[in-house]
C-alpha positions, 0 to 999 in steps of 0.5 A: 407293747415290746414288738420285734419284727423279725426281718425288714424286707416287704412284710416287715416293712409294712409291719413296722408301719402299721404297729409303730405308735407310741403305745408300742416300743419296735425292735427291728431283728435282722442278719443285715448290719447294714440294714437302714433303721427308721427313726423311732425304731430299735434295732438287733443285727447280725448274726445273733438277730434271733437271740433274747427274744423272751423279754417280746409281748409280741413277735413278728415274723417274716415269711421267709424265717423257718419258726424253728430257728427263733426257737433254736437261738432261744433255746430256754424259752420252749413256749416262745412261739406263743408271742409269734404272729406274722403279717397275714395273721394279724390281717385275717384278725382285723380285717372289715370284711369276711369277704376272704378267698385264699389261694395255695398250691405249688404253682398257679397261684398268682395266674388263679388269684388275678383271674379271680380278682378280675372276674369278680370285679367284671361283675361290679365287686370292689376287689383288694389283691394281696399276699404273696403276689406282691402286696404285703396283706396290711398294705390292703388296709390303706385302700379302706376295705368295706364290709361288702367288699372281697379280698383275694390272697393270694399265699405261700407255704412260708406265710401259711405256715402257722395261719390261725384264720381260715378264708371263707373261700379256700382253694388248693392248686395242684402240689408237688414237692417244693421249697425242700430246702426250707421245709423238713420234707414233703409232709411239713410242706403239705401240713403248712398248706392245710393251715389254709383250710384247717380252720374253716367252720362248716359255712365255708368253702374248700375248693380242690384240684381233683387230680392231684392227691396231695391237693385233695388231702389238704383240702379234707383238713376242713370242715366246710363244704368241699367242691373239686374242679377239673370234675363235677360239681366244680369247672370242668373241660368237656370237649372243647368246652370249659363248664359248670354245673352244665353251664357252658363258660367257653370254648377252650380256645377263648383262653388266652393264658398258654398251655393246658395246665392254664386250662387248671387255672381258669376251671379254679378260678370260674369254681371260686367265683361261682360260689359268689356269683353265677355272673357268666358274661363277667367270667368271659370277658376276663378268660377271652382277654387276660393273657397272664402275668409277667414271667409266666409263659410271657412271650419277649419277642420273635427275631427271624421267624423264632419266638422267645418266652420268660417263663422265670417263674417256673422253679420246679421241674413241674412247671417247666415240665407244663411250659415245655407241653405248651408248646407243639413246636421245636424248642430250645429250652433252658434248663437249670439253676440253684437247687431246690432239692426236686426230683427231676426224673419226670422231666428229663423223660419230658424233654426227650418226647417233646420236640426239644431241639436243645437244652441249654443248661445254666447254673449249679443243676445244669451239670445234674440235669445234663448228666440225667438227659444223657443218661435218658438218650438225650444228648442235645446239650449245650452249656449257656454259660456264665451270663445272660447275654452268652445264655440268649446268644447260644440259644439263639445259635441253636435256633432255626425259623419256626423255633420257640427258645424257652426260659423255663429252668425248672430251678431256682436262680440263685447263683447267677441271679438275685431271684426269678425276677432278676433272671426274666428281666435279664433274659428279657434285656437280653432277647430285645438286645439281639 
């Protein structure tokens, strides 16, 4: 079989490993000329990648690679997207167990996969991890996946897109507009995610959050049962108490992830296990000692009485706006980066009522963002400049005793950055160096 890979980072990597055989003749396709081929492979580079991929039997696609632009370079081949697959594909279609959870949403999808994950092996279940949290979906065959085992992906807008298996469990987290910069609009955006749900038959089971309009429209594109959480019959918080089905989980005080936004996470979480199983202990035991992943809310270090957090992974004003609620204490918060074609009029008023001392801006949207503060009243505004170490050194100017200084840009990090990664352990590196 004639296979092109359509981009060599993780996903392609792991692509190329499980098709490479002698029965299959691979030709990996990538912008990058300098790109390192492995020995048994074929190779098309440079800025023609896409071009003459009719002569494929089957085409790989990576999840960054928007499908209109292999149709844009083929222009004469209207049905070429007939041969595309992609990685997570091809896992839903020869994976050993049905035993599936997928995860969507705008945010909160890696904290709710690893909650899952966790409660679910507390209760004495073989649990696999994969997705877009790190683990490439094949990747997950080498750890001998069993009938009775479970799998939780965790999964992108990106490798959703043209999904042709829905998760026995499916589960939408709250959605906002994002990555406007890859998908047409919001609609496009919306329609990726309900590939999640779109094909589930009337045994599964879609799990929603209850406030947020966009997450229930998603979730209605199944036929299977539909269960909210934040209201009944799903998790809820009721008082200080997180419950289901009139059962008490814990108090809200147990949970260690930061902010009440974590409250959304833990309550999707305790709904999707409890559809496995009612195993209560097992889910305590994860919420009283899961403190959450790294750039998330991750707290660095305190120096002279301030605490500094890494929360690089929030790239849309949405989850700088639940970091900066996080916290009831003065904050120096960073705001800015590259765009992603957000709206940022709800969080400039956000910054004004939450004890925000200061804003440091960064990056391209700094100057968008500080013109939007000033025109709200708000005039706190300080520029961190070209590096990280100038961004932590002004921060830490700014601060006084009892202070939190917050890397929460509501942007993503190109420009100054390779990605989020980059800038978290930047201002990590950064804050242990003062």
């Amino acid at each position: 079989m004639k296979i092109a890979i359509l981009g060599f980072a993780k996903e392609g990597q792991s692509a190329f490993e499980y098709w490479n055989s002698e029965e299959n003749d691979i030709t990996i396709c990538d912008a990058n000329t300098k790109l390192e081929i492995p020995a048994g492979a074929k190779s098309q580079l440079g800025p023609e990648y896409l071009k003459n991929l009719g002569g494929f039997d089957l085409i790989v696609r990576t999840p960054a690679l928007h499908p209109k632009y292999i149709l844009e370079a083929n222009p004469n081949n209207i049905d070429l997207l007939d041969q595309v697959t992609s990685v997570t594909n091809e896992f839903f279609k020869v994976c050993p167990t049905k035993n599936i959870i997928g995860i969507t949403g705008t945010k909160g999808k890696g904290t709710t996969s690893t909650l899952i994950t966790k409660m679910l092996e507390a209760d004495g279940k073989r649990v696999h991890l994969g997705g877009n949290i790190g683990l490439p979906a094949l990747e997950l065959l080498k750890n001998d996946i069993r009938p009775d085992d479970w799998v939780v992906l965790e999964l992108s807008s990106f490798q959703l897109f043209d999904l042709k298996t829905s998760p026995h469990i499916a589960i939408c987290l709250m959605v906002v507009s994002e990555h406007l910069d890859w998908h047409a609009d919001i609609e496009e955006y919306i329609d990726a995610k309900q590939q999640l749900f779109m094909n589930q038959t009337v045994y599964d089971i879609a799990i929603y959050y209850a406030d947020n309009e966009n997450s229930e429209a998603i979730a209605y594109a199944s036929v299977g049962k539909i269960i909210p959480y934040y209201d009944e019959p799903g998790a809820i918080v009721k008082g200080d108490s997180v419950m289901i089905e009139g059962i008490e989980i814990c108090k809200t005080k147990d949970i260690k992830l930061l902010g009440k936004h974590n409250w959304q996470n833990v309550c999707a979480a305790i709904t999707a296990v409890w559809q496995v199983t009612q195993n209560t202990e097992a889910m305590q035991s994860v919420i009283k000692n899961f403190t959450g992943l790294e750039h998330r809310l991750e707290f660095v270090r305190e120096i002279d009485r301030v605490r500094y957090f890494d929360d690089s992974f929030g790239t849309t004003p949405e989850t700088a706006i639940v970091a900066i609620e996080a916290f009831t204490e003065p904050k120096i918060v960073i705001l800015g980066g590259s765009d992603k074609g957000s709206d940022y009029s709800d969080l400039v008023q956000v910054v004004a009522k939450n004890n925000v001392a200061f804003v440091v801006t960064i990056g391209k949207m700094g100057k968008v963002i500080s013109d939007l503060l000033r025109n709200n009243g708000f005039d706190k505004i300080v520029e961190g400049g070209e590096s990280m170490d100038e961004i932590v050194k002004h921060s830490k100017e700014l601060s006084t005793p009892g202070d939190v200084v917050l890397l929460s840009t509501g942007c993503a990090s190109f420009g100054l950055f390779e990605n989020y990664k980059d800038r978290g352990e930047k201002f990590k590196q950064s804050v242990l160096a003062l």
